[in-house]
Each structure stands twice: as structure tokens, then as C-alpha cells.
C-alpha positions as CSV (number, residue, x, y, z in Angstrom):
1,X,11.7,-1.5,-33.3
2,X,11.1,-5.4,-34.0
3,X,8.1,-7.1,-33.4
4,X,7.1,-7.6,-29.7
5,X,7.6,-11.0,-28.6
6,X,5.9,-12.0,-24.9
7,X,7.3,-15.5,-23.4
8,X,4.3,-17.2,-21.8
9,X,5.8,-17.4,-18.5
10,X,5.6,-13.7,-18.4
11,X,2.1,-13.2,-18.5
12,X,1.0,-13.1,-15.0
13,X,3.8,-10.9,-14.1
14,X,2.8,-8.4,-16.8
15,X,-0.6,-8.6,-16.4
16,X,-0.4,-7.6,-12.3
17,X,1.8,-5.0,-12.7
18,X,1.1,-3.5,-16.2
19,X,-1.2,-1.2,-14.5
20,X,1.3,0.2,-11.8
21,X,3.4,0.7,-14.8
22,X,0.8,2.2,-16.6
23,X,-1.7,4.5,-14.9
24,X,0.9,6.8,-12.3
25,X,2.0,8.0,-15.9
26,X,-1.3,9.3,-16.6
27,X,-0.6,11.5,-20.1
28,X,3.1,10.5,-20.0
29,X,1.9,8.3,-23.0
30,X,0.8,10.7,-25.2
31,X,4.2,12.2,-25.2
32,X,4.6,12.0,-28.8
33,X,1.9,15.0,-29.0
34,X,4.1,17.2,-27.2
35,X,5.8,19.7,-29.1
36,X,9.7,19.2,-30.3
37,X,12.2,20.9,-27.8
38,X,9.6,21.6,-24.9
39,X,12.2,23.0,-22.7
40,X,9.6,24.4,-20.5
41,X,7.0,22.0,-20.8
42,X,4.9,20.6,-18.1
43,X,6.0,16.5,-17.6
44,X,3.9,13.7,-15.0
45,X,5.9,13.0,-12.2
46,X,6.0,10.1,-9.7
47,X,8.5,10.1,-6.6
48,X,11.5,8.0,-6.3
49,X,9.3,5.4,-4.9
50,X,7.2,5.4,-7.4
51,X,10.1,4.9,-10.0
52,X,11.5,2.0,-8.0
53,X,8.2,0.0,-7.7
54,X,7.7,-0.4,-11.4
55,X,11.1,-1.1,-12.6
56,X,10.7,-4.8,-12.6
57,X,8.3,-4.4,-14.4
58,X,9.7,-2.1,-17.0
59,X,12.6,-4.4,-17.6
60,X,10.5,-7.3,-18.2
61,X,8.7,-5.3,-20.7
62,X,11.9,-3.8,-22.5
63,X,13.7,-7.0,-22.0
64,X,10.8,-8.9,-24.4
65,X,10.6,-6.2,-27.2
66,X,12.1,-6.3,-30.4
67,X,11.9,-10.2,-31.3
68,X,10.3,-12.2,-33.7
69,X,7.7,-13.7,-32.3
70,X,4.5,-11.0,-32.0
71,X,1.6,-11.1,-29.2
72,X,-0.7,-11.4,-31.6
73,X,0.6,-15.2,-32.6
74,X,-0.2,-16.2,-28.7
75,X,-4.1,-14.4,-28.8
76,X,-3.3,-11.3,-27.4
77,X,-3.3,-8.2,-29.7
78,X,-3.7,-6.0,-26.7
79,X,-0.8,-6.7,-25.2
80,X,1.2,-5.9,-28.0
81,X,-0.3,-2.4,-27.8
82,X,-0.1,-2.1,-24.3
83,X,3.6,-2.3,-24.8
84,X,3.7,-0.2,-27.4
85,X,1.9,2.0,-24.8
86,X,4.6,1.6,-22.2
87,X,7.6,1.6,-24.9
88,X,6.4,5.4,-25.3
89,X,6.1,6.2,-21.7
90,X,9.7,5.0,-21.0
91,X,10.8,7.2,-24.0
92,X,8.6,10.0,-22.4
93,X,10.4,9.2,-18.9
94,X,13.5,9.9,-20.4
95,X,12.2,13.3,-21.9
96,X,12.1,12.0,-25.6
97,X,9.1,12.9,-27.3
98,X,9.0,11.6,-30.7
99,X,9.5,7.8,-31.9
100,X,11.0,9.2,-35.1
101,X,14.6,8.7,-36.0
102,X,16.9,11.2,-33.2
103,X,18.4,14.1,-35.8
104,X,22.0,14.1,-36.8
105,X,21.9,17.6,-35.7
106,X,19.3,20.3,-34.9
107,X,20.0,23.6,-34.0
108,X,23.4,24.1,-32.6
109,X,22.3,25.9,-29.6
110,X,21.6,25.2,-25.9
111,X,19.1,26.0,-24.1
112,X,19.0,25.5,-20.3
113,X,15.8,23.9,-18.4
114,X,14.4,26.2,-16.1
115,X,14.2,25.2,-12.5
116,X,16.1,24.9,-9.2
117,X,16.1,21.5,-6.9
118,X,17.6,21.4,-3.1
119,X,20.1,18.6,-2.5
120,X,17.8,15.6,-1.3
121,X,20.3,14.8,1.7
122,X,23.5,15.9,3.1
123,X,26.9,14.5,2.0
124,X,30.5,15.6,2.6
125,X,30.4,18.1,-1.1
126,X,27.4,19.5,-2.8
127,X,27.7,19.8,-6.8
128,X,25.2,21.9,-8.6
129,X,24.5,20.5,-12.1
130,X,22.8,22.8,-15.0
131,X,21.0,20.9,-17.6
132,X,21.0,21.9,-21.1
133,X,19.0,20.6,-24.3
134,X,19.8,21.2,-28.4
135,X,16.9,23.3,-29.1
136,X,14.7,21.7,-31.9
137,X,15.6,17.9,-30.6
138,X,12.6,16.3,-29.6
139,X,12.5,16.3,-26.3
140,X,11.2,17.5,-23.2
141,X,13.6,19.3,-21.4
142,X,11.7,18.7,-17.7
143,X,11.3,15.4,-18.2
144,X,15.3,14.9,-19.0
145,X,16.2,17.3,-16.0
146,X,14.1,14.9,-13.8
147,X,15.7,11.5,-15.1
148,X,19.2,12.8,-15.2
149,X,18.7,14.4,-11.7
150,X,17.2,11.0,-10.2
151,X,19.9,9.0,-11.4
152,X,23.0,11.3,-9.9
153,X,21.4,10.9,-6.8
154,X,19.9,7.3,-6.6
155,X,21.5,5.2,-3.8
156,X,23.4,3.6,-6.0
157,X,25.2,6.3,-7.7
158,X,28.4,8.6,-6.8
159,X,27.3,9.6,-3.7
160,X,26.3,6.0,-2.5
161,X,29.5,6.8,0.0
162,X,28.3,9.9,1.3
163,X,30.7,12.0,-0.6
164,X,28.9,14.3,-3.1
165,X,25.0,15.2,-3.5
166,X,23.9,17.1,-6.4
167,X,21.4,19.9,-6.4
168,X,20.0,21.5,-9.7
169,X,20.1,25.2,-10.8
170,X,19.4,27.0,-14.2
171,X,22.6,29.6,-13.3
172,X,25.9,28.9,-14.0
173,X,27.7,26.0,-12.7
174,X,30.9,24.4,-13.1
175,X,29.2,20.8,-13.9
176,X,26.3,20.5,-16.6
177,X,25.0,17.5,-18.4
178,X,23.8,18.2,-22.4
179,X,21.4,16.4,-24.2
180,X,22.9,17.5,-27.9
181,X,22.8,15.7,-31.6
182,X,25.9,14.1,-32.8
183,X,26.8,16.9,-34.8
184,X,27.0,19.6,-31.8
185,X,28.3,16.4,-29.8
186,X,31.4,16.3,-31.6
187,X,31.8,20.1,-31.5
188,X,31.2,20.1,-28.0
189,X,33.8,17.2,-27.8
190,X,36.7,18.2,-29.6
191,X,39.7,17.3,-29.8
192,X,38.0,14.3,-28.6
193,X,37.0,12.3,-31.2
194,X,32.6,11.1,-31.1
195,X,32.5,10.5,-34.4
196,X,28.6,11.3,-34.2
197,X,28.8,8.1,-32.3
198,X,29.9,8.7,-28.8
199,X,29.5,11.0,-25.8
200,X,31.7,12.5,-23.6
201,X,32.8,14.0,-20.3
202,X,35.1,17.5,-20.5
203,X,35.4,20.9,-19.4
204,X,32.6,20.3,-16.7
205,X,30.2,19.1,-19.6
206,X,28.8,15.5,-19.6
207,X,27.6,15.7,-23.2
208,X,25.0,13.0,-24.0
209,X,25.0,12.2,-27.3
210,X,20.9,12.4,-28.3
211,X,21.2,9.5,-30.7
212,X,22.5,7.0,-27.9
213,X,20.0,8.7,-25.8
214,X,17.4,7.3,-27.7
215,X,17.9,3.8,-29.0
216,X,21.3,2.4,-26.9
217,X,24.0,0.9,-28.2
218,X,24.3,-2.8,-29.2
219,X,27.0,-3.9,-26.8
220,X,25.0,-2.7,-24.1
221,X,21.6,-3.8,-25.0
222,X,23.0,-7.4,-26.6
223,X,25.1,-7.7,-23.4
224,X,21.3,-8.2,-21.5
225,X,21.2,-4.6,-20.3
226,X,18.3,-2.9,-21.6
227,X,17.4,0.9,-22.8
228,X,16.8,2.5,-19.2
229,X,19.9,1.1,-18.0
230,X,22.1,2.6,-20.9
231,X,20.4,5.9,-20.2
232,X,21.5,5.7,-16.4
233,X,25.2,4.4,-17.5
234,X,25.2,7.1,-19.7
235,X,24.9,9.6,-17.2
236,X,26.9,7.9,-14.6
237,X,29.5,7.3,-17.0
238,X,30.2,11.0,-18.6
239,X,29.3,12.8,-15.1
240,X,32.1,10.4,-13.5
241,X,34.8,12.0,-15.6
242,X,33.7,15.1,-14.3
243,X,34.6,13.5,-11.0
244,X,38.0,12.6,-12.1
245,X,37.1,8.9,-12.7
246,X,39.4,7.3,-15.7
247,X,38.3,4.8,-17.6
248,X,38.3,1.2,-16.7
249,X,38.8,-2.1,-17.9
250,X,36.7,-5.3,-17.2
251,X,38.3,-6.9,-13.6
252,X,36.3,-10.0,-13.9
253,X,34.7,-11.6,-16.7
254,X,30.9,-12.6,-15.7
255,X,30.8,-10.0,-13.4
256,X,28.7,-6.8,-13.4
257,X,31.0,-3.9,-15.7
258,X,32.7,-1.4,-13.8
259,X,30.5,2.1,-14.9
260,X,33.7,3.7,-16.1
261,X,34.0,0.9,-18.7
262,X,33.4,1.7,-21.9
263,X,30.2,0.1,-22.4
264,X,29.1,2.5,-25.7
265,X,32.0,0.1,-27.2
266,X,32.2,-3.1,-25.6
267,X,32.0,-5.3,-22.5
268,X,34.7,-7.5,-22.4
269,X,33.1,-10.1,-21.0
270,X,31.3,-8.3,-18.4
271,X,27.8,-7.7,-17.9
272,X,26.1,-4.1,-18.4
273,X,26.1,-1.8,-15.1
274,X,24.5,0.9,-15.3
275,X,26.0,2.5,-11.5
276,X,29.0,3.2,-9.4
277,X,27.4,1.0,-6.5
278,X,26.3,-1.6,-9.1
């Protein structure tokens, strides 16, 4: 990751809402001391609400990482640490507990998170979704369950029409998403072809590929999106194949991507969108 780089006109935003940001996490920054793979492990919440109040915020803060100019040059070395702060608990959001580099591949096997969650409302079909991690990946298995399961049914996602809802359960189910490395996500692929690159939606798995998990990818990012947003296209993306959504091109230049564009690849002249409803 670059040197942090804070744009002046910034500052009172940040410095209002850092601690909104900051303090519901509670440990959620010390992430990085959590063990590798802790399928089981406990994770800080917040409630949708919660998630939604900060994520102005967060953007801002991603949005300004990774440039040239560092905090310190404008007088404020704390700031660049406090981002460093929140840089890790958006990693720990997203159940990733390490800042190393993500593995090329781990294990090989899957192991699915424990734990059951109701449907939050009703809709015309109810999908069960089982979600699985590579064991020895570093990540937090609860804390991936809980991002994955708040972006299938955010407002803005495939149900925003009222036609599917998805409930979670550790049994067997006919849709699961994977967390895996790029070696077991090209196993898992096949005959597709991930290259250690890509991810993929087949045979009722949306396989996430751990590497794009954890630091994007440049068309995205470049594009103005930043890292939370991939993570929720990802999903949307991989789990909408499971739907029987095809691919799609870019309608309208300038305009927001459709999320069953390829946006791993490219944009084609579109802007990142991260949701169906986007």
C-alpha cells in the first residue's frame, strides 16, 4: 500500500466522523492478531445501520490511500496512523486478517462457517446460502459470513424487487459462496478458465477468488470504485450467475456498470457498480 495522501479539504469531514468509523469496531482493529483461518472465531458486529452510517466516511478514507503525498508532509502523523488504523478494520470487516500478501494457495479444503441466520424479510423465493473458507487463508470465517450475508440482502441487491431473500445455514444447500486461493479457485472453476486471476459462478458455487478479495483489481479501483465496493461486486457478481444472470456489456458509457459486467477485466467506459439496484 502507497503512502497515504489526505487532500486538505477533507479534514473536517474525517476528523467528525473518524470516530463513528472508528470506535463501534472496538477490537475489529487488532484483527491482524487473530489467528489464520478462524472459522469459528468471535468477530465485532454493528447492525445494518451501523454499516450504512459510516460508509461515507470509509470511502473518503479508501478513496485518499495509496498516493504520494503522506499526512505527515501536511503536520499530521496521526492521521496517517489513524488510517492505517481504519485500512485494517475494513480488511477485518471483510473477514481478512492478515495485511500480508493473500497465498497463492493454502490448504485445498473447505471448511464451512458455523451458524444459521433467518431471512431478514419476506420475498416471493427464499435461497439458503452455505459459506465456506480455504482453511489456512487468513481470514475470519464469521466475519466473511457476515459481509457476504449483508450484501445479498442490502436494499440494493437481488432482491431489491422483492423476488428472493437469502437466509444462511451451515447444512447443505444448493447455493454457497467460497472464499478460496487461486490455486483451489481454478480447481473449483474448471473448465472455466481463472487463471489464478479470476472468480467464478458454477454449479451453485460463487467462488471468490481470495487474492481479489483482498487488494481489488485495477480496473475497478482505477475506474473510482474503491476496495469495499469490489468486495460487494464480487459477490453480487458470481452469486448473480447462480441466478441465471449472463454477462453484460456497458449500455452507456458514463453511466454506473451494469453488475454482471465484467468489472475484474474492464469497464468499458462505465463507472464501477458494485449492485443490481445500483
Amino acid at each position: 500500500m502507497g503512502t497515504v495522501r489526505v487532500r486538505s479539504r477533507l479534514l473536517p469531514a474525517v476528523l467528525l466522523t473518524l470516530g463513528a468509523l472508528v470506535l463501534p469496531l472496538g477490537g475489529a482493529v487488532a484483527a491482524p492478531a487473530v489467528p489464520p483461518a478462524s472459522v469459528g472465531g468471535a468477530q465485532a458486529r454493528d447492525d445494518d445501520g451501523a454499516l450504512r452510517d459510516d460508509e461515507e466516511t470509509r470511502e473518503v478514507l479508501e478513496d485518499e490511500a495509496g498516493d504520494a503525498v503522506g499526512t505527515d508532509a501536511i503536520g499530521l502523523p496521526w492521521l496517517s496512523r489513524t488510517v492505517e488504523q481504519v485500512g485494517l478494520a475494513l480488511r477485518a470487516r471483510a473477514g481478512l486478517t492478515s495485511t500480508e500478501v493473500m497465498p497463492r494457495s493454502a490448504s485445498g479444503e473447505l471448511v464451512t462457517v458455523p451458524g444459521t441466520e433467518d431471512a431478514p424479510r419476506e420475498a416471493a423465493t427464499v435461497r439458503p446460502v452455505r459459506v465456506q473458507v480455504e482453511e489456512g487463508l487468513p481470514v475470519d470465517g464469521n466475519a466473511f459470513a457476515d459481509f457476504v450475508m449483508r450484501v445479498l440482502n442490502d436494499e440494493r441487491g437481488w432482491g431489491h424487487d422483492g423476488s428472493v431473500v437469502f437466509s444462511r445455514t451451515d447444512g447443505p444447500s444448493d447455493l454457497s459462496v467460497v472464499l478460496a486461493s487461486p490455486t483451489l479457485t481454478d480447481e473449483l472453476c474448471r473448465p472455466l478458465r481463472t487463471v489464478g486471476e479470476y472468480s467464478c459462478g458454477r454449479e451453485g458455487r460463487a467462488v471468490l477468488n481470495a487474492e481479489r478479495w483482498s487488494d481489488g483489481a485495477e480496473p475497478f479501483l482505477d475506474g473510482g470504485g474503491n476496495i469495499t465496493e469490489y468486495r460487494q461486486y464480487l459477490v453480487n457478481h458470481e452469486v448473480g450467475h447462480l441466478l441465471g444472470r449472463p454477462h453484460e456489456g456497458c449500455p452507456a458509457p458514463g453511466g454506473p456498470a451494469p453488475v454482471m459486467l465484467q468489472q475484474t477485466m474492464r469497464l468499458e467506459g462505465c463507472l464501477p457498480n458494485a449492485w443490481p439496484a445500483g
